[in-house]
N, CA and C atoms as a LAMMPS dump frame, in Angstrom:
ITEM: TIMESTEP
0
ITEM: NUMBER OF ATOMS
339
ITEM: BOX BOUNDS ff ff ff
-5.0000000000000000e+02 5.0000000000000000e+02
-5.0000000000000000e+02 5.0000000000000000e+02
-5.0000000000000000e+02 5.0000000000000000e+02
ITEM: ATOMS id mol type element x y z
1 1 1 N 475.664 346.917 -343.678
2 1 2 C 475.099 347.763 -344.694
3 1 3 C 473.844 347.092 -345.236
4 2 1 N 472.998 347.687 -345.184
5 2 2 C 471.636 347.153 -346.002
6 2 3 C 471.968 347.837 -347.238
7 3 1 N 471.554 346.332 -348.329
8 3 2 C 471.915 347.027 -349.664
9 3 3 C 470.85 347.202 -350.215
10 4 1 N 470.915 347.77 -351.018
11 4 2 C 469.351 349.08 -352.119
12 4 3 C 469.944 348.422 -353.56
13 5 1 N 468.52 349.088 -353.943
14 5 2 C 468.72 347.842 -355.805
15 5 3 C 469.519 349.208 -356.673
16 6 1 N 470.074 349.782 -356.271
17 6 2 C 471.19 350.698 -357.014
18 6 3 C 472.13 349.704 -356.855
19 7 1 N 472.532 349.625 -355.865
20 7 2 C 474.102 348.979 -355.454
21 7 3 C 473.872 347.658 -356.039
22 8 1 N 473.151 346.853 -355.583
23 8 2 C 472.843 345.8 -356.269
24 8 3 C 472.488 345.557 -357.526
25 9 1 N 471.882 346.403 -358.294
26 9 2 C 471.905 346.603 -359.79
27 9 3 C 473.251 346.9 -360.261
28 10 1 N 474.515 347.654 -359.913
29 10 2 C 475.428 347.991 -360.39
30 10 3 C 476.681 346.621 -360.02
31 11 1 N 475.952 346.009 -358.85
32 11 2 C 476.872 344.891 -358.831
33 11 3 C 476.469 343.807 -360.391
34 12 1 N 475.272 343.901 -360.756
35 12 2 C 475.215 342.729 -361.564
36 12 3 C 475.611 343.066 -362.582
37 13 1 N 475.641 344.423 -363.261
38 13 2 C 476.146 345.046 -363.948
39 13 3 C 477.89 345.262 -364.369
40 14 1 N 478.719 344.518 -362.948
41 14 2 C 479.741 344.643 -363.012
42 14 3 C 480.576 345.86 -362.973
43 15 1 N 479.608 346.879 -362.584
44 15 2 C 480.389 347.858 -361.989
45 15 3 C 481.422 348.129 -360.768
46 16 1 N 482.656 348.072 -361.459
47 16 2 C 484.267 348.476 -360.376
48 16 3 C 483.747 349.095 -359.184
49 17 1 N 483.079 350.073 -359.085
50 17 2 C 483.065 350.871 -357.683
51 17 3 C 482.043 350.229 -357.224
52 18 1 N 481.24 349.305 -357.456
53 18 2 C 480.504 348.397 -356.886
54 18 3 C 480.782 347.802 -355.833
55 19 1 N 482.313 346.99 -357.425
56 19 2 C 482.672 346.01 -356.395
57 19 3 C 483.81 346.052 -355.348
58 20 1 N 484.871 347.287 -355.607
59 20 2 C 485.226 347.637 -354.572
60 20 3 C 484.778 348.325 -353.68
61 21 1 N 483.666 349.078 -353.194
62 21 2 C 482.838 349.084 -352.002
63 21 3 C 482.278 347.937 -351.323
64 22 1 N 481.885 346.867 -352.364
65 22 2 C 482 345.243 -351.495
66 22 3 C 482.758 345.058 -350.792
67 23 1 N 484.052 344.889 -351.402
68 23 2 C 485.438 344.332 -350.909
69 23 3 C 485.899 345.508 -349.716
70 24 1 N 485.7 346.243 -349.612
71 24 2 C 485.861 347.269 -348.537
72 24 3 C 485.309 347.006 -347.576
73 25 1 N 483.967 346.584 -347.679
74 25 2 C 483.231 346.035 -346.793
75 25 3 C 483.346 344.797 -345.659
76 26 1 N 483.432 343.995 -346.928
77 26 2 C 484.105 342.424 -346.591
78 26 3 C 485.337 342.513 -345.234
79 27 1 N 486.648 343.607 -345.87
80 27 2 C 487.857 343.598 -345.184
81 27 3 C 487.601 344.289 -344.249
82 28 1 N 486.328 345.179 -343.945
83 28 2 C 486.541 345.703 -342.527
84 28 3 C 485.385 344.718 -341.8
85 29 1 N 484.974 344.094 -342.352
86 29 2 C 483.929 343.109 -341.353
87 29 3 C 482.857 343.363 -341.397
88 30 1 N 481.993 344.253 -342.254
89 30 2 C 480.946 344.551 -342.464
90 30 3 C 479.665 343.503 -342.834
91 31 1 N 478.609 343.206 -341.977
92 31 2 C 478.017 342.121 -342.694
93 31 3 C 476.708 342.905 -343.702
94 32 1 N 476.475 342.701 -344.87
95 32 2 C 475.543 343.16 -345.935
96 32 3 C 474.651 342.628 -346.02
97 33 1 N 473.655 343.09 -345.419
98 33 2 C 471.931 342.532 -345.587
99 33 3 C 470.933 342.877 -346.894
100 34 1 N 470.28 342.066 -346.913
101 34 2 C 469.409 342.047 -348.537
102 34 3 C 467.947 342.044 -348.127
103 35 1 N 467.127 343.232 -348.194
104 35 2 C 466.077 343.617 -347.614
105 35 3 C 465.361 342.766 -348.647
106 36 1 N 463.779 342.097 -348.25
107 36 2 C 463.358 341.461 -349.224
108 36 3 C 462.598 341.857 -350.384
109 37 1 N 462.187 343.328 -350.3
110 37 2 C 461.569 344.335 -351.433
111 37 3 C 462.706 344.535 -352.468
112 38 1 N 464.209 344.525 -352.239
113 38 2 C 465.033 345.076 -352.937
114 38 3 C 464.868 343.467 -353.943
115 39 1 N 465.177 342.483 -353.485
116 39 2 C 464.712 341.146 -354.284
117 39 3 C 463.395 341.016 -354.902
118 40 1 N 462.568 341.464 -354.561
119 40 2 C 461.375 341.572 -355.208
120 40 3 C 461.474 342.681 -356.926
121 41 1 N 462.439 343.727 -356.49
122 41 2 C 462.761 344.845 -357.491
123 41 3 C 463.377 344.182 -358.916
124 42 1 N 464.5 343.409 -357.7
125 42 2 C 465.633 342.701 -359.175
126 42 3 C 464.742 341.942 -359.828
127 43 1 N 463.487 340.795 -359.315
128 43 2 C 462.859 339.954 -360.061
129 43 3 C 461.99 341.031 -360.847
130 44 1 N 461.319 342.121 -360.488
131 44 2 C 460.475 342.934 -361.124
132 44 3 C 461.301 343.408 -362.842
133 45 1 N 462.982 343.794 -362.392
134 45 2 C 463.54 344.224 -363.408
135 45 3 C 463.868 342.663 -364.429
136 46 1 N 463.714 341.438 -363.914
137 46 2 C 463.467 340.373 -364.963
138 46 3 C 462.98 340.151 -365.77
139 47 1 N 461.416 340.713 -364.855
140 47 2 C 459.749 340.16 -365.404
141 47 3 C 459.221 340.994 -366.694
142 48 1 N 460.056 342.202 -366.573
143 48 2 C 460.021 343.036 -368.118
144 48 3 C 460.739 343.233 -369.169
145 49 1 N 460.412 343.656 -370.384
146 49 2 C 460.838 343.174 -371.16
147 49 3 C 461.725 344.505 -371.722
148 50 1 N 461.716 345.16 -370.708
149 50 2 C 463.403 346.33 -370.572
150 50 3 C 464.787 346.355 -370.41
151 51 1 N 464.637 344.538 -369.609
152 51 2 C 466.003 344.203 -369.17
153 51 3 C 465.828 342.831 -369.931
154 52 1 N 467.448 342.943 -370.289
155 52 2 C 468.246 341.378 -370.752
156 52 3 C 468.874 341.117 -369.229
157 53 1 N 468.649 340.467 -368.382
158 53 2 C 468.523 339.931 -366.893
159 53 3 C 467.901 338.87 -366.905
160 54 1 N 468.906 337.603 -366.771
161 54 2 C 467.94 336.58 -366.596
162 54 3 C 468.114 336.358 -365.075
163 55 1 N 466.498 335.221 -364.649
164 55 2 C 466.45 335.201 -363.426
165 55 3 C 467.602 334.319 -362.754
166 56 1 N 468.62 333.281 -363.563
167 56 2 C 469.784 332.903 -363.236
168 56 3 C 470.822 333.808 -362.211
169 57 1 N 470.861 335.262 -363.216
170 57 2 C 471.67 336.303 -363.029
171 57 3 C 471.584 336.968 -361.91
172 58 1 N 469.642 337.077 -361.215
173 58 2 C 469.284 337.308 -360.138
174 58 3 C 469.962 336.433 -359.262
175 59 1 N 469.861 335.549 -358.944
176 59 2 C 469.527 334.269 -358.285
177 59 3 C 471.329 334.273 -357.996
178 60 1 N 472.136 334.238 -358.858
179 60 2 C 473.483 334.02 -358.53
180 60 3 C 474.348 335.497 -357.714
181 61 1 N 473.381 336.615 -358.124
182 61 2 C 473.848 338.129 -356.779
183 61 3 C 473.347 337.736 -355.848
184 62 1 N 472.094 337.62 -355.695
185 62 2 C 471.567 337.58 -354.213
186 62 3 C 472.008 336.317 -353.391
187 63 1 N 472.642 335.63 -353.9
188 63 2 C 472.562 334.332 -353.35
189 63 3 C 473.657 334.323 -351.628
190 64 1 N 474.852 335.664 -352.449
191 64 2 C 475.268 335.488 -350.762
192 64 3 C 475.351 335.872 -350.234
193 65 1 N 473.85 337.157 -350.368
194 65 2 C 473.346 337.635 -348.942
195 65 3 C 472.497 337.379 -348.103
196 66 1 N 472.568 337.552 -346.546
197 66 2 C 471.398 337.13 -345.991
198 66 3 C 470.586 338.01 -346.239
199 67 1 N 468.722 337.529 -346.083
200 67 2 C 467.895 338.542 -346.44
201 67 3 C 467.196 339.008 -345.073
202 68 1 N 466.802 340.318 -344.808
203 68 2 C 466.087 340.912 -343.943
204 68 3 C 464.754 340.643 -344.245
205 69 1 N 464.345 340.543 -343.477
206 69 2 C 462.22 340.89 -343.868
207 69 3 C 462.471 342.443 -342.958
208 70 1 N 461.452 343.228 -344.129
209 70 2 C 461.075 344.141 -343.09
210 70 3 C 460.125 344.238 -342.519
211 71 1 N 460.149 344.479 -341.653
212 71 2 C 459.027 344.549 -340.491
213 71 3 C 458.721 346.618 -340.054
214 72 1 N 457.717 346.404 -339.621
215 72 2 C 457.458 347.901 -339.245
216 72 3 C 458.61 348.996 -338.446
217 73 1 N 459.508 347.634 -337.773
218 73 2 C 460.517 348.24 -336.658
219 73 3 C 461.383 348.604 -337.842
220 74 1 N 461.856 347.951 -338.651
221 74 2 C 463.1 348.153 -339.482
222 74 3 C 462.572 349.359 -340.264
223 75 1 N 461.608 349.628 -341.072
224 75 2 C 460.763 350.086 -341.66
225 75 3 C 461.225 351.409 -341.064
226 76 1 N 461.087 351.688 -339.513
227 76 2 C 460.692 352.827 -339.262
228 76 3 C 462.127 353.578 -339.402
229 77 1 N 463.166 352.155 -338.016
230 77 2 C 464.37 352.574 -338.331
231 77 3 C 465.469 353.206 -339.796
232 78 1 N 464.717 352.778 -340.828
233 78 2 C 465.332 352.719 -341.784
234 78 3 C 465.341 354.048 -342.106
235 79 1 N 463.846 354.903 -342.175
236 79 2 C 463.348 355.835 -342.631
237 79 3 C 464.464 356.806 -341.594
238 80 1 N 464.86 356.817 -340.421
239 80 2 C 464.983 357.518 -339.871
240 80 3 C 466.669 357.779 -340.415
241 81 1 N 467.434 356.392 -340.486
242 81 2 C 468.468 356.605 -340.79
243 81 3 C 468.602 356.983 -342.605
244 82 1 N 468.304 357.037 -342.807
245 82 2 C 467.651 358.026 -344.619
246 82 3 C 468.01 358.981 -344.262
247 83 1 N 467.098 359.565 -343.509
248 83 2 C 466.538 361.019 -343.237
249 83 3 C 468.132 361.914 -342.696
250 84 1 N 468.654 361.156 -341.635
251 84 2 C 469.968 361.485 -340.97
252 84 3 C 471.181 361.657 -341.843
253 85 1 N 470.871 360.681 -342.678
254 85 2 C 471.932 360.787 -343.668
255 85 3 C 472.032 361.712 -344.979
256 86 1 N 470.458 361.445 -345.78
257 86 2 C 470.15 363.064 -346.25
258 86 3 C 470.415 364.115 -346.088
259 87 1 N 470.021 364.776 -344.435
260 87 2 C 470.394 365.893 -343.873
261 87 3 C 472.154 365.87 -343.837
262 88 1 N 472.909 364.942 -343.3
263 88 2 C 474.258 364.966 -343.006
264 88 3 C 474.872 365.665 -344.642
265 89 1 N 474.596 365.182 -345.599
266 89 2 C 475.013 365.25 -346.922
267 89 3 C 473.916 366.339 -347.534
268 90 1 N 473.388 366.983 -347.198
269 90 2 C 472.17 368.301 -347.736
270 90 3 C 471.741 367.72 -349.184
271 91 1 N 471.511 365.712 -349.468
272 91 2 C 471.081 365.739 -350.616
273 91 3 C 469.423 365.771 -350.801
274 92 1 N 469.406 365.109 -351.778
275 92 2 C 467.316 365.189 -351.984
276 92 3 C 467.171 364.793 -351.38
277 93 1 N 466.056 364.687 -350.809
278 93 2 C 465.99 363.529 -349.771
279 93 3 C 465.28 362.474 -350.827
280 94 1 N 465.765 361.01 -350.423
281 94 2 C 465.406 359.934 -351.253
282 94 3 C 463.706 359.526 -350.97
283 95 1 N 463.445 360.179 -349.907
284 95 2 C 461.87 359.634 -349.873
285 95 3 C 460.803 360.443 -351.367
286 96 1 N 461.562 361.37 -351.479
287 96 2 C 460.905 362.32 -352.957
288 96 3 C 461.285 362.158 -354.199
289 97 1 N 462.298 361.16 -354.242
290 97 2 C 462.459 360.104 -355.461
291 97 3 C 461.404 359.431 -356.023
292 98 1 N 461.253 359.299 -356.889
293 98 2 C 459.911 358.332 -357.622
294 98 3 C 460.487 357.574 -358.655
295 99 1 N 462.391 357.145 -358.918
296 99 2 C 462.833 356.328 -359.878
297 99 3 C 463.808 356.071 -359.478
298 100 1 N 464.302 354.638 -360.268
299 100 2 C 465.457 354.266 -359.941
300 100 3 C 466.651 355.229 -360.284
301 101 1 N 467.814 354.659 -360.378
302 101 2 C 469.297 355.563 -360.668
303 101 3 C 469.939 355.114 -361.015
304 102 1 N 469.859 353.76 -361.594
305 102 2 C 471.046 353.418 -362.293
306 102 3 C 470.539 353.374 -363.85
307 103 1 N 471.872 353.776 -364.606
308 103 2 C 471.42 354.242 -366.12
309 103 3 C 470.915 352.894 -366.98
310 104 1 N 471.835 351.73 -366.074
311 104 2 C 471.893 350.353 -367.028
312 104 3 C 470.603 349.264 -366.543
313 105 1 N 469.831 350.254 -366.034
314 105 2 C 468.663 348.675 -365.165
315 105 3 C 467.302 349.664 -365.394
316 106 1 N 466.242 348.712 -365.229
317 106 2 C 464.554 349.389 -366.139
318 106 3 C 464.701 350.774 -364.446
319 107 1 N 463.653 351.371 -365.118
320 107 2 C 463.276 352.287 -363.733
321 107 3 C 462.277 351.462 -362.904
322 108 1 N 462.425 351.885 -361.812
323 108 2 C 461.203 350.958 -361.049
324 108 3 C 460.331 352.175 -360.047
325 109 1 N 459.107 352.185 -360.16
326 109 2 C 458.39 353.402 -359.552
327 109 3 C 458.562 352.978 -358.339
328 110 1 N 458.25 353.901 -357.404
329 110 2 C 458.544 353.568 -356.002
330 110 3 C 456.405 354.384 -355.649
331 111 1 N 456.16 355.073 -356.492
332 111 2 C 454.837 354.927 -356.079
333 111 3 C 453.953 354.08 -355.921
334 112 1 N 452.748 354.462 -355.228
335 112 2 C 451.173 353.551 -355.93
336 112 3 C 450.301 354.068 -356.602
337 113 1 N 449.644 353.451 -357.525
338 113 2 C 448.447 354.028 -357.796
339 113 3 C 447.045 354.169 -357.318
């Protein structure tokens, strides 16, 4: 599973269905990758002064995942498996999102200016 700064925001948060979707994970053998933008997000939600998050707090979630770099290949793959999964579930599609989703962490734009 590549994890997204929802899931990972709700883990630091200590959210139950967090952490039993971890542990679900764990027991079927699932290994959980930590893309390196999603780490860039959690430090972003540090660096302001929206979140009580210290960078300790970062530093001790991410710590025991391995991290992905993305590269253009993953990049593309990623988009595609979005898209598949969107359609499978008829939701928004997440590429037309422009905010985060969890109620307890800053929003983070996903645009540019």
């Amino acid at each position: 599973m590549i994890i997204d700064s929802s899931y990972l925001f709700d883990l630091m948060a200590k959210d139950p269905d967090a952490f039993s979707k971890g542990a679900e994970l764990v027991e079927n053998g699932e290994m959980q990758w930590l893309p390196t933008p999603v780490v860039a997000e959690a430090y972003y939600g540090v660096a302001t002064a929206r979140s009580d998050t210290t960078e300790q707090e970062v530093r001790d979630c991410i710590l025991g995942y391995p991290r992905i770099d993305v590269d253009t290949e993953i990049a593309r793959k990623a988009g595609e498996l979005l898209a598949a999964a969107d359609d499978r579930v008829g939701g928004t599609p997440a590429a037309g999102r422009t905010t985060g989703t969890s109620p307890r962490w800053p929003t983070f734009s996903t645009t540019r200016s």
